[in-house]
C-alpha positions in Angstrom: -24.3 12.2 -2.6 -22.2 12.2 0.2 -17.9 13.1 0.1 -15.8 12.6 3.1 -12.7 13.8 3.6 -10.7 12.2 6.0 -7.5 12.9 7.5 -5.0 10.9 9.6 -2.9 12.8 11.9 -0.3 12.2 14.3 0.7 15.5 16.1 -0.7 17.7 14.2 -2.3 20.9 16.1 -0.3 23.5 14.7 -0.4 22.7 10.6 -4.6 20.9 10.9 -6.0 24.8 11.4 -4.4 26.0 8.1 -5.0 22.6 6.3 -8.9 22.2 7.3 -9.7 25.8 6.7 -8.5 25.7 3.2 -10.8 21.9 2.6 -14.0 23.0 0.2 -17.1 22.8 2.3 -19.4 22.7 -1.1 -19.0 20.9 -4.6 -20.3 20.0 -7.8 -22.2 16.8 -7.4 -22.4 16.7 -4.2 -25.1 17.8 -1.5 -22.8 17.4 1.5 -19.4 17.3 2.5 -18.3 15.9 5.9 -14.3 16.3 7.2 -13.6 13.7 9.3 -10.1 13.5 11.2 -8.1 10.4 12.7 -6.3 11.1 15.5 -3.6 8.3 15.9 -2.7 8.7 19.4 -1.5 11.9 19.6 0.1 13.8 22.7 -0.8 17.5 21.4 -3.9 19.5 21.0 -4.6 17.1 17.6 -8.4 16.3 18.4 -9.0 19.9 19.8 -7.7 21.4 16.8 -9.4 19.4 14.3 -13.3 20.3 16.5 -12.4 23.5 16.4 -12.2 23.5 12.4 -15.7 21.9 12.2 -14.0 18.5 11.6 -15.7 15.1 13.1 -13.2 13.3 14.9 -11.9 9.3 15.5 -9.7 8.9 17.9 -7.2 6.1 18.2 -5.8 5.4 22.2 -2.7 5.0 21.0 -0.2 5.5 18.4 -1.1 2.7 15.4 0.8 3.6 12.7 -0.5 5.4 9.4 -1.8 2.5 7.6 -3.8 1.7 10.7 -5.4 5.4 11.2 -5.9 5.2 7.0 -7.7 2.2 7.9 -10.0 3.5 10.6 -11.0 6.4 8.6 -12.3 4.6 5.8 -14.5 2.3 7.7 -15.9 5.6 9.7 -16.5 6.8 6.6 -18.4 4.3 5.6 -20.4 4.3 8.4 -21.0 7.8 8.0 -22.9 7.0 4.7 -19.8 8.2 2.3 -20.3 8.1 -1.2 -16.8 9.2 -2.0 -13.9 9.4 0.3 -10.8 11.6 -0.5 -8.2 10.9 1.8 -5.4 13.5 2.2 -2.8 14.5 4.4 -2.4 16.5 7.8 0.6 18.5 6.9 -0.8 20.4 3.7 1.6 18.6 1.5 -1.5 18.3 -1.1 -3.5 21.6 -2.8 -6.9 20.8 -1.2 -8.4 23.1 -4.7 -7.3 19.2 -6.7 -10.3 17.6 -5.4 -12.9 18.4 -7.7 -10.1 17.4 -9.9 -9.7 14.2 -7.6 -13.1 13.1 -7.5 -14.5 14.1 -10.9 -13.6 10.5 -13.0 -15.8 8.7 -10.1 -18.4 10.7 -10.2 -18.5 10.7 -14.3 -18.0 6.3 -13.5 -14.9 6.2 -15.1 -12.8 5.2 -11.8 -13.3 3.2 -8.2 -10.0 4.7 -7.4 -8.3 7.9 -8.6 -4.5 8.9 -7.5 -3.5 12.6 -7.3 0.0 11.7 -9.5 2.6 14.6 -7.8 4.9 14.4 -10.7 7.9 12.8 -8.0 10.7 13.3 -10.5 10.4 17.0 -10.5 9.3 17.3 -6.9 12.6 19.6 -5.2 12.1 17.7 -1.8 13.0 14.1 -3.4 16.3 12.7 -3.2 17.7 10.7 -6.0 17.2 7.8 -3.5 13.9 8.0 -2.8 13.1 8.8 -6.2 14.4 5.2 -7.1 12.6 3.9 -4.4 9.4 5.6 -5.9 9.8 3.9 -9.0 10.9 0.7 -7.6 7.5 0.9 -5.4 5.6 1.7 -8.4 7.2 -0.9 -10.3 6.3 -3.4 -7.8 2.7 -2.6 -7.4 2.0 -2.8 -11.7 3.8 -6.5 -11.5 2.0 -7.7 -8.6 -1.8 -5.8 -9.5 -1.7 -4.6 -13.5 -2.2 -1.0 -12.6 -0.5 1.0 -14.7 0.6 4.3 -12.3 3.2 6.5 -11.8 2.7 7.8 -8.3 2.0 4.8 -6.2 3.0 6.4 -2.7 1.1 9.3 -3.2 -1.3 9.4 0.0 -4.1 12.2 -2.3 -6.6 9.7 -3.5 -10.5 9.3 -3.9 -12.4 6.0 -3.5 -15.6 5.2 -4.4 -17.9 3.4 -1.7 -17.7 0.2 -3.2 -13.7 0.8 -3.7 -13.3 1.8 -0.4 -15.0 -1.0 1.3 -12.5 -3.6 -0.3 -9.3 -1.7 1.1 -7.6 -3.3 4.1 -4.0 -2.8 5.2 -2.6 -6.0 6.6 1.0 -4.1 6.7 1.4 -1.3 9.2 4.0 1.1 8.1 1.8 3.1 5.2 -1.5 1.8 2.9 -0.3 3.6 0.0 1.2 0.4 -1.6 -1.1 -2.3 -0.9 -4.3 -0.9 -1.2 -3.5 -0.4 -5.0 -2.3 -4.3 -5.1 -5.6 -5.1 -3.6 -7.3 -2.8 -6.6 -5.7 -4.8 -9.6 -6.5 -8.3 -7.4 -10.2 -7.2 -7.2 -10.7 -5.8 -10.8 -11.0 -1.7 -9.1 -10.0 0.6 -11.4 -7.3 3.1 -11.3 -6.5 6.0 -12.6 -4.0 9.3 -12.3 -5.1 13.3 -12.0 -1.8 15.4 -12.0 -1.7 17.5 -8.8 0.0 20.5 -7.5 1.9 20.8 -3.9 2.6 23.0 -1.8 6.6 23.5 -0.1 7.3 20.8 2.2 7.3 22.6 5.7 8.7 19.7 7.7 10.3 16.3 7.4 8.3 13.7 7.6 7.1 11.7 10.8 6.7 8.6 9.4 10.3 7.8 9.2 13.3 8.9 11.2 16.0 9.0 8.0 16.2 8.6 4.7 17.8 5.3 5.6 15.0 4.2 7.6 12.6 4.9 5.0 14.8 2.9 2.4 14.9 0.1 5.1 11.0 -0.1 6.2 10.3 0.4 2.6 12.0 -2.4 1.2 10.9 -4.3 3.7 6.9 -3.8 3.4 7.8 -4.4 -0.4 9.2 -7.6 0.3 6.7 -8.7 3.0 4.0 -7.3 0.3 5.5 -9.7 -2.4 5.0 -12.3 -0.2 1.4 -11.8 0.7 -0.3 -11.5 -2.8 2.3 -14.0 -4.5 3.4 -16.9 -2.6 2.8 -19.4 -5.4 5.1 -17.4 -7.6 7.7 -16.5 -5.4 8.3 -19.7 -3.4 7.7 -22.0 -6.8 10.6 -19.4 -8.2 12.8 -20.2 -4.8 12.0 -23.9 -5.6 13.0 -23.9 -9.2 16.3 -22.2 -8.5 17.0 -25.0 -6.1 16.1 -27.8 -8.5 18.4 -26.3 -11.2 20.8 -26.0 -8.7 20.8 -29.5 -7.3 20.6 -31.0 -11.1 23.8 -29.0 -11.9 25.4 -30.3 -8.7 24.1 -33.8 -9.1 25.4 -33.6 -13.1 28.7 -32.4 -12.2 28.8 -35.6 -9.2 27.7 -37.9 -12.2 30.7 -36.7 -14.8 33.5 -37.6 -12.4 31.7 -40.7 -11.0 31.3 -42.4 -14.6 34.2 -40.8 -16.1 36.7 -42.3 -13.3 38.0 -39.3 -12.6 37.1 -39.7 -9.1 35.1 -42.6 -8.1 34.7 -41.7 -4.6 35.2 -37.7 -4.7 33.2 -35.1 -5.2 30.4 -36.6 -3.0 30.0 -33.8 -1.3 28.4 -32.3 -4.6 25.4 -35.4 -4.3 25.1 -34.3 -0.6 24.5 -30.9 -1.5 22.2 -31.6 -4.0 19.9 -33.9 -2.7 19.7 -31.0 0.4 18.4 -28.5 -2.3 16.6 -31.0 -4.0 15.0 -31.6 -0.8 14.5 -27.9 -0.1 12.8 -27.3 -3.1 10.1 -29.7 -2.3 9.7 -27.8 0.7 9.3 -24.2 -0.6 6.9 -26.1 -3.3 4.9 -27.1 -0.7 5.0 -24.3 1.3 4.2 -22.4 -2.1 0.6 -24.0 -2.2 -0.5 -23.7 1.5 0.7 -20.4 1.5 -1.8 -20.1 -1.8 -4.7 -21.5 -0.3 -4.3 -19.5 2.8 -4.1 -16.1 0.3 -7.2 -17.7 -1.7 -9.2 -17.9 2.2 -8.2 -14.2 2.8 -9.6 -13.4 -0.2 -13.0 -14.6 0.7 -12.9 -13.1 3.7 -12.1 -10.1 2.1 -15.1 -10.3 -0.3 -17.4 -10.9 2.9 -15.9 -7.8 4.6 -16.3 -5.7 1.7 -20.0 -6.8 1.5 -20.6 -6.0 5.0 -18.4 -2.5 5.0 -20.4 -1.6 2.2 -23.9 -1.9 3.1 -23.6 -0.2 6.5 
């Protein structure tokens, strides 16, 4: 048995010495440990850092974006001949003693995935604001996938092989999110160790504010929605029009036939048969989008099938 640890880092030659000397090099179930970091463009001593700590090294030519250098990792990883992959982060947020804790429910084949669950409502470094968004994200992923969490951002997680070869980011700003939406879609499943972290010793890079966060958050949400439910969603949109247009259409037909006005309102009947109209479209819209989500699908199983054999 084989366990990578990989890291993604952007910038991160002065924290990756403490972090990688403080990684287990040896445990229970496993005959070999490999650390293996991702460095996503970055304009410091990153890569040299990470050799120097006895860690492999993939390096991206330029800055891609988290969910990208999560993305790279894994499949190196997998090429590497990982069993297990815990993937954790380059600026020793998480307690690198969790991952015997981390990888223990995979190894005893009770979990393809396991989330270190940081407790984010009594974390100090949490705003009220990004607590809701926390929740909202969480929220989001058990609707669209069935996995019951309570961390869903949390990037201190362990895949199995066969877990890990069915993750793939199509969004860019951070895999946390969609990789567990692709878990509940593929039947993967889930569950929650409670972990310990350390003080936060800088703010994070992946965001410039708290507003930007809220923004680029909302946003992947949204985009996310979109991607694993367009059926739902634009059949929703297309019903709201409908009910819409037969309330404008009704309220046309009362003053019509009750003489009220013959020949007003017909700007109502305009509007209507405009959302009627609409409706058909987002219907429409609704089942290409779905078959096009069902063909990514299968190219997702052939991936997987591929990623996991190498």
């Amino acid at each position: 048995m084989k366990l990578v640890i990989q890291i993604p880092a952007w910038n991160e030659a002065d924290s990756l010495p403490g972090v990688l000397g403080a990684l287990p090099r040896a445990l229970d179930g496993f005959d070999s440990i490999e650390i293996l970091v991702v460095d996503d463009g970055s304009t410091d001593a990153t890569s040299d850092a990470a050799r120097a700590g006895s860690a492999s090294v993939v390096r991206l030519p330029v800055h891609s974006g988290l969910a990208r250098a999560f993305t790279v990792g894994i499949e190196a990883a997998l090429r590497r001949g990982a069993d297990v992959i815990v993937n954790t982060d380059a600026d020793g947020q998480y307690d690198p003693a969790a991952i015997g804790d981390l990888v223990a429910p995979i190894l005893r084949g009770d979990a393809d995935i396991v989330l270190g669950d940081r407790g984010v409502a009594t974390l100090a470094h949490f705003s009220p604001l990004k607590r809701w968004l926390q929740r909202l994200g969480a929220w989001v992923v058990r609707v669209l996938s069935g996995v019951p969490l309570a961390d869903a951002t949390t990037g201190f997680r362990a895949f199995s092989r066969a877990a890990a070869a069915r993750v793939h980011c199509v969004t860019t700003f951070t895999y946390t999110l969609e990789t567990l939406i692709q878990a509940g879609q593929t039947g993967l499943t889930v569950r929650s160790v409670s972990v310990s972290t350390n003080p936060v010793s800088r703010p994070s890079r992946l965001f410039r504010s708290n507003l930007a966060y809220v923004l680029i958050s909302l946003a992947t949400l949204l985009r996310l929605v979109f991607i694993y439910r367009p059926l739902r969603i634009l059949l929703s949109l297309a019903t709201l029009c409908w009910v819409a247009a037969l309330a404008l259409a009704a309220r046309f037909g009362y003053f019509f036939l009750t003489g009220i006005s013959p020949a007003g309102h017909v700007q109502s009947l305009i509007v209507a048969a405009v959302l009627a109209i609409t409706g058909v479209q987002l219907s429409v819209l609704g089942v290409l989008a779905d078959l096009t989500a069902v063909n990514r699908r299968l190219l997702d199983d052939l991936r997987a099938t591929g990623r996991e054999r190498k």
